[in-house]
PDB file of N, CA, C and O in Angstrom, chain B, residues numbered from 101:
ATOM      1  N   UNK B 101      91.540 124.010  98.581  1.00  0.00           N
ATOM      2  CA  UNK B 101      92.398 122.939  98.127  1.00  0.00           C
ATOM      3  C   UNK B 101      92.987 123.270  96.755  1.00  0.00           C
ATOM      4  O   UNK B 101      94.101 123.790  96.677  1.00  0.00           O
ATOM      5  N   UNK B 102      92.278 122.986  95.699  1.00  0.00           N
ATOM      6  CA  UNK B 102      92.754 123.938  94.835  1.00  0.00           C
ATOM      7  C   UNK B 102      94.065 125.510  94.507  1.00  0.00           C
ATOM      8  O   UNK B 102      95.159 125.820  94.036  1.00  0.00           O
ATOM      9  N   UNK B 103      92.773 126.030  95.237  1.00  0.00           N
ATOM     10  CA  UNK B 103      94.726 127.214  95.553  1.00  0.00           C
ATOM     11  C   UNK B 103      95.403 126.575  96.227  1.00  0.00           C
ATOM     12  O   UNK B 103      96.509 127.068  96.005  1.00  0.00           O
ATOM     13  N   UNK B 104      95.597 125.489  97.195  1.00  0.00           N
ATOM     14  CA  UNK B 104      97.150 124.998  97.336  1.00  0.00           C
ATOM     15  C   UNK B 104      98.137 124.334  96.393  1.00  0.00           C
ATOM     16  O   UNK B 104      99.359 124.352  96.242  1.00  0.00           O
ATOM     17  N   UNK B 105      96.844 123.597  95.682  1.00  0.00           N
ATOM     18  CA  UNK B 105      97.491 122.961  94.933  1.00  0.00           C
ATOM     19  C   UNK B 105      98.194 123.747  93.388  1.00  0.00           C
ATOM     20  O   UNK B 105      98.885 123.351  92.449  1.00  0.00           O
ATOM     21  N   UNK B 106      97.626 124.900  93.749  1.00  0.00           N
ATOM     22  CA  UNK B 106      98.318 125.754  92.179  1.00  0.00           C
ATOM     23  C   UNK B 106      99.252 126.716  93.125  1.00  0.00           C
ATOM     24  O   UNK B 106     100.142 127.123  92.377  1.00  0.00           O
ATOM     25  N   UNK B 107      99.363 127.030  93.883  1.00  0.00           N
ATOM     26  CA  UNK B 107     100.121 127.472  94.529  1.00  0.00           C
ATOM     27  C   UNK B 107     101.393 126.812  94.664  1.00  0.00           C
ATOM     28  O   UNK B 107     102.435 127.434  94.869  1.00  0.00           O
ATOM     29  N   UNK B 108     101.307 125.293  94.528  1.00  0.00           N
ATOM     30  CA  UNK B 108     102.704 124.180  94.510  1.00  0.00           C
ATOM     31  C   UNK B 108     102.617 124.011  93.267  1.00  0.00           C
ATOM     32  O   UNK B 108     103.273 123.012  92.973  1.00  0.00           O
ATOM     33  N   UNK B 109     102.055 124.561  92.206  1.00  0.00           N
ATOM     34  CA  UNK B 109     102.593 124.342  90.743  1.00  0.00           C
ATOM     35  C   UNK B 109     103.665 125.412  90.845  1.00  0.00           C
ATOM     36  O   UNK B 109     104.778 125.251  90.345  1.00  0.00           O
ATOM     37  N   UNK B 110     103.338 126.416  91.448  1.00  0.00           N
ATOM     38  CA  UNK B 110     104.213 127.657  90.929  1.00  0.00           C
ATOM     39  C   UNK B 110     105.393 127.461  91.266  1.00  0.00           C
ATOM     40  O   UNK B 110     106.264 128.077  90.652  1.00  0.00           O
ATOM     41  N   UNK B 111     105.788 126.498  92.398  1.00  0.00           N
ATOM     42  CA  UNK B 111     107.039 126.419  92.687  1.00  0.00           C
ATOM     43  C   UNK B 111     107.591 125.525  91.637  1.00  0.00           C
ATOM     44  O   UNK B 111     107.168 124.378  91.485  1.00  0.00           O
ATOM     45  N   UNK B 112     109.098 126.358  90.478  1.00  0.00           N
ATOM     46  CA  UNK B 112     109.665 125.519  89.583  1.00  0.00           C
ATOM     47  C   UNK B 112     110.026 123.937  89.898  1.00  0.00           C
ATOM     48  O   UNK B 112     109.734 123.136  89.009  1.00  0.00           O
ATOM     49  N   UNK B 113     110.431 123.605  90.694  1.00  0.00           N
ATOM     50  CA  UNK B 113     111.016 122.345  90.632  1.00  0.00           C
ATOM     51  C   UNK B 113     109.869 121.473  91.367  1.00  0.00           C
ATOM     52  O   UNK B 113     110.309 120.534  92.031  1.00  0.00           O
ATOM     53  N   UNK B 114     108.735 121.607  91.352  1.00  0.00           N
ATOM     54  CA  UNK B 114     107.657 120.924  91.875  1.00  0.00           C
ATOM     55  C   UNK B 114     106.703 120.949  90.023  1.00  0.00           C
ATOM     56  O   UNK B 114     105.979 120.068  89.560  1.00  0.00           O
ATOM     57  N   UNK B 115     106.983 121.885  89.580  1.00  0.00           N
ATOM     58  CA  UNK B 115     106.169 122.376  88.070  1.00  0.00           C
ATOM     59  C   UNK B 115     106.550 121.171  87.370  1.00  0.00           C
ATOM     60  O   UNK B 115     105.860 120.240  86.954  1.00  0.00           O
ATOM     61  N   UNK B 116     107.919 121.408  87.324  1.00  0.00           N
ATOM     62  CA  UNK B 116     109.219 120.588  86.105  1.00  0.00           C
ATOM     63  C   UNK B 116     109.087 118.948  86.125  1.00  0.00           C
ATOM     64  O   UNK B 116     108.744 118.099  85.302  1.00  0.00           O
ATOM     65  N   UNK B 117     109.630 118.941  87.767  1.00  0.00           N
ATOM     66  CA  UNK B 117     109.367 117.727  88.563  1.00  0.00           C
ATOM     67  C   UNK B 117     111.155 116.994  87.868  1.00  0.00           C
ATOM     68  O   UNK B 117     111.401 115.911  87.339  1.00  0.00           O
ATOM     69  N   UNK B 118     111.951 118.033  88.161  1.00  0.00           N
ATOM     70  CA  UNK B 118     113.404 117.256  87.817  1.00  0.00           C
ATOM     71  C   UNK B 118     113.765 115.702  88.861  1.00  0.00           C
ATOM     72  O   UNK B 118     114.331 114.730  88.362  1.00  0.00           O
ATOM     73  N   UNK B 119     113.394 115.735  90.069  1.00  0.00           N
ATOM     74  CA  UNK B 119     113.655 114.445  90.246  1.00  0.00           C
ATOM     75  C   UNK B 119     112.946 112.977  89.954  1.00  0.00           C
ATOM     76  O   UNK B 119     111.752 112.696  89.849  1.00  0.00           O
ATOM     77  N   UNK B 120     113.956 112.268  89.874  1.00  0.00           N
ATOM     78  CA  UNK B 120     113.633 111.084  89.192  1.00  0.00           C
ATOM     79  C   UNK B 120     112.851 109.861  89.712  1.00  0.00           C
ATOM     80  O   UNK B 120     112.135 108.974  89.249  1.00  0.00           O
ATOM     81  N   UNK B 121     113.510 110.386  91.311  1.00  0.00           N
ATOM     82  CA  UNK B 121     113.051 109.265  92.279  1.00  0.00           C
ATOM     83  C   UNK B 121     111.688 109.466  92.522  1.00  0.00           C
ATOM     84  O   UNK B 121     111.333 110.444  91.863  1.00  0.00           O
ATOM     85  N   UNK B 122     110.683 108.953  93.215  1.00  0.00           N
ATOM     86  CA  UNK B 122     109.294 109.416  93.947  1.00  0.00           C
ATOM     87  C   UNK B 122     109.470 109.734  95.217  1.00  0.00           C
ATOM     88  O   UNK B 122     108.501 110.333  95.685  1.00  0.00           O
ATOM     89  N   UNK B 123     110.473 109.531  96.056  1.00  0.00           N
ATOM     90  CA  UNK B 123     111.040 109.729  96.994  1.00  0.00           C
ATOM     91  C   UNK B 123     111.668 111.304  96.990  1.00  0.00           C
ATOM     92  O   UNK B 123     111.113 112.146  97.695  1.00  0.00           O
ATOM     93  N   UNK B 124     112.440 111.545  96.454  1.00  0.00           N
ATOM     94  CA  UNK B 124     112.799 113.007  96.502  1.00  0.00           C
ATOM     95  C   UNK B 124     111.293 113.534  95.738  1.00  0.00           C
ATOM     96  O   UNK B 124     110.535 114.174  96.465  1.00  0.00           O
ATOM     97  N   UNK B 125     110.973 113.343  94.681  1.00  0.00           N
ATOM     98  CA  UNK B 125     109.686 113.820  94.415  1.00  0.00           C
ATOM     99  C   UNK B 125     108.951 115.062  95.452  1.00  0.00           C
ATOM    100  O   UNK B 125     108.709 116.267  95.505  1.00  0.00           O
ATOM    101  N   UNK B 126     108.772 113.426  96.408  1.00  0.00           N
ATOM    102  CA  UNK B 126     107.627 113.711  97.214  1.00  0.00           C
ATOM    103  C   UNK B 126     108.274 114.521  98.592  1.00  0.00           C
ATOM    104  O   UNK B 126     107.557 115.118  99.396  1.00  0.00           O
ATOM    105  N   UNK B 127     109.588 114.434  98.689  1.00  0.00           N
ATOM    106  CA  UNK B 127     110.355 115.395  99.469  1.00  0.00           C
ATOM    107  C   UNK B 127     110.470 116.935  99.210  1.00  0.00           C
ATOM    108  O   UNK B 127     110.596 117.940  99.910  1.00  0.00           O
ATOM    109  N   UNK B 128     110.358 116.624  97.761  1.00  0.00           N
ATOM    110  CA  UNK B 128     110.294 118.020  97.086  1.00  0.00           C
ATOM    111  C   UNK B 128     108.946 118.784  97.779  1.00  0.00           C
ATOM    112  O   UNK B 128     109.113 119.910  98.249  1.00  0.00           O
ATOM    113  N   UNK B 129     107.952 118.311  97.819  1.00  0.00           N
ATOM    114  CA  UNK B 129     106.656 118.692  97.596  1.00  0.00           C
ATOM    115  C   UNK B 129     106.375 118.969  98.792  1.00  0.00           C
ATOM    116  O   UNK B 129     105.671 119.954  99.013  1.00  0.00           O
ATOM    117  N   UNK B 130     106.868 118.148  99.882  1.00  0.00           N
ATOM    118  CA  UNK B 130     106.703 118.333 101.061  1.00  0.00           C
ATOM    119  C   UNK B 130     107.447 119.604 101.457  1.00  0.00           C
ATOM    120  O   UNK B 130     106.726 120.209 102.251  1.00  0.00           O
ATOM    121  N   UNK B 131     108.901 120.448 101.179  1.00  0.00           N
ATOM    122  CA  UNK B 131     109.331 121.155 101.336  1.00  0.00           C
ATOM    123  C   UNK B 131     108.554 122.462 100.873  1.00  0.00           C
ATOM    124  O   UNK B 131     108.524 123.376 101.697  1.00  0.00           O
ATOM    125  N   UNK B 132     108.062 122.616  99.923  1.00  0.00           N
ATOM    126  CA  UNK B 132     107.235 123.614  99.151  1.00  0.00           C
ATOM    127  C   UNK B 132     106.018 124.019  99.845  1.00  0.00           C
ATOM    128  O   UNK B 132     105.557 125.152  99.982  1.00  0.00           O
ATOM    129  N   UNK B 133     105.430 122.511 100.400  1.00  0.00           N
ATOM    130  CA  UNK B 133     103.992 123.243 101.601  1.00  0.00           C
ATOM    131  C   UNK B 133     104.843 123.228 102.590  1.00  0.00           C
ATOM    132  O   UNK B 133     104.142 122.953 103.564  1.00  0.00           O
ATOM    133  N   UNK B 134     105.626 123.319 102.847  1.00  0.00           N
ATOM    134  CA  UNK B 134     106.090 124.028 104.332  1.00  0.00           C
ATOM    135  C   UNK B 134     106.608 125.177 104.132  1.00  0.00           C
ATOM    136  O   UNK B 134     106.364 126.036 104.980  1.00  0.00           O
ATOM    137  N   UNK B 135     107.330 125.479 103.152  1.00  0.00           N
ATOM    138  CA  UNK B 135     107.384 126.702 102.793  1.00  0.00           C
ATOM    139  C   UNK B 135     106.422 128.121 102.238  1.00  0.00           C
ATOM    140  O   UNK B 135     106.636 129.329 102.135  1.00  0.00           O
ATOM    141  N   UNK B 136     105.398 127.293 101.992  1.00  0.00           N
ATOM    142  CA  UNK B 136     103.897 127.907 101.618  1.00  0.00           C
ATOM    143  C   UNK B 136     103.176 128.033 102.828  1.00  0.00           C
ATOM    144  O   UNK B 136     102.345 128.920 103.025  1.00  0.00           O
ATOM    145  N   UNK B 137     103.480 127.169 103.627  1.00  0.00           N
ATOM    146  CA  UNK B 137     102.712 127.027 104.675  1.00  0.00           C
ATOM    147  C   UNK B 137     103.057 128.596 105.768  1.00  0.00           C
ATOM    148  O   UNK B 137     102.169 129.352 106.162  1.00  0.00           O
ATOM    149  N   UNK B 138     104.985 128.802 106.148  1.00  0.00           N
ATOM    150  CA  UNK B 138     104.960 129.244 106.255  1.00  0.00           C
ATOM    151  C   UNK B 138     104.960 130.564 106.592  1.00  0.00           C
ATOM    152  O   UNK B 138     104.875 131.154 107.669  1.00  0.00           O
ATOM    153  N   UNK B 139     105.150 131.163 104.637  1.00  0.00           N
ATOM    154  CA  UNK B 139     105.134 131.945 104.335  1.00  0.00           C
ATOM    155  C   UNK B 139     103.158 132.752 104.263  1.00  0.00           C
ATOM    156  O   UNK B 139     102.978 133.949 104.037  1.00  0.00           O
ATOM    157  N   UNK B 140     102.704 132.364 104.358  1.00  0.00           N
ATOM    158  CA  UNK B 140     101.126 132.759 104.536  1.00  0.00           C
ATOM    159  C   UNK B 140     100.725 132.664 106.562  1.00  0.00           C
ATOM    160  O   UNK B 140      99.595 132.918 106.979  1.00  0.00           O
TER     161      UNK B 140
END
């Protein structure tokens, strides 16, 4: 759990957290473990 979760720090715009909404936020975040997901 842990390494996932630093694993989605590394992605910049999940780090920064430029959106404003919690909604894109959490869209953001969701895009990043799927992309983590899969890329492993």
């Amino acid at each position: 759990m842990e390494r996932t979760i630093l694993a989605l720090k590394n992605s910049r715009a999940v780090a920064t957290r430029f959106d404003k909404r919690a909604y894109v936020f959490h869209g953001t975040v969701t895009v990043a473990a799927i992309r983590l997901r899969l890329r492993t």
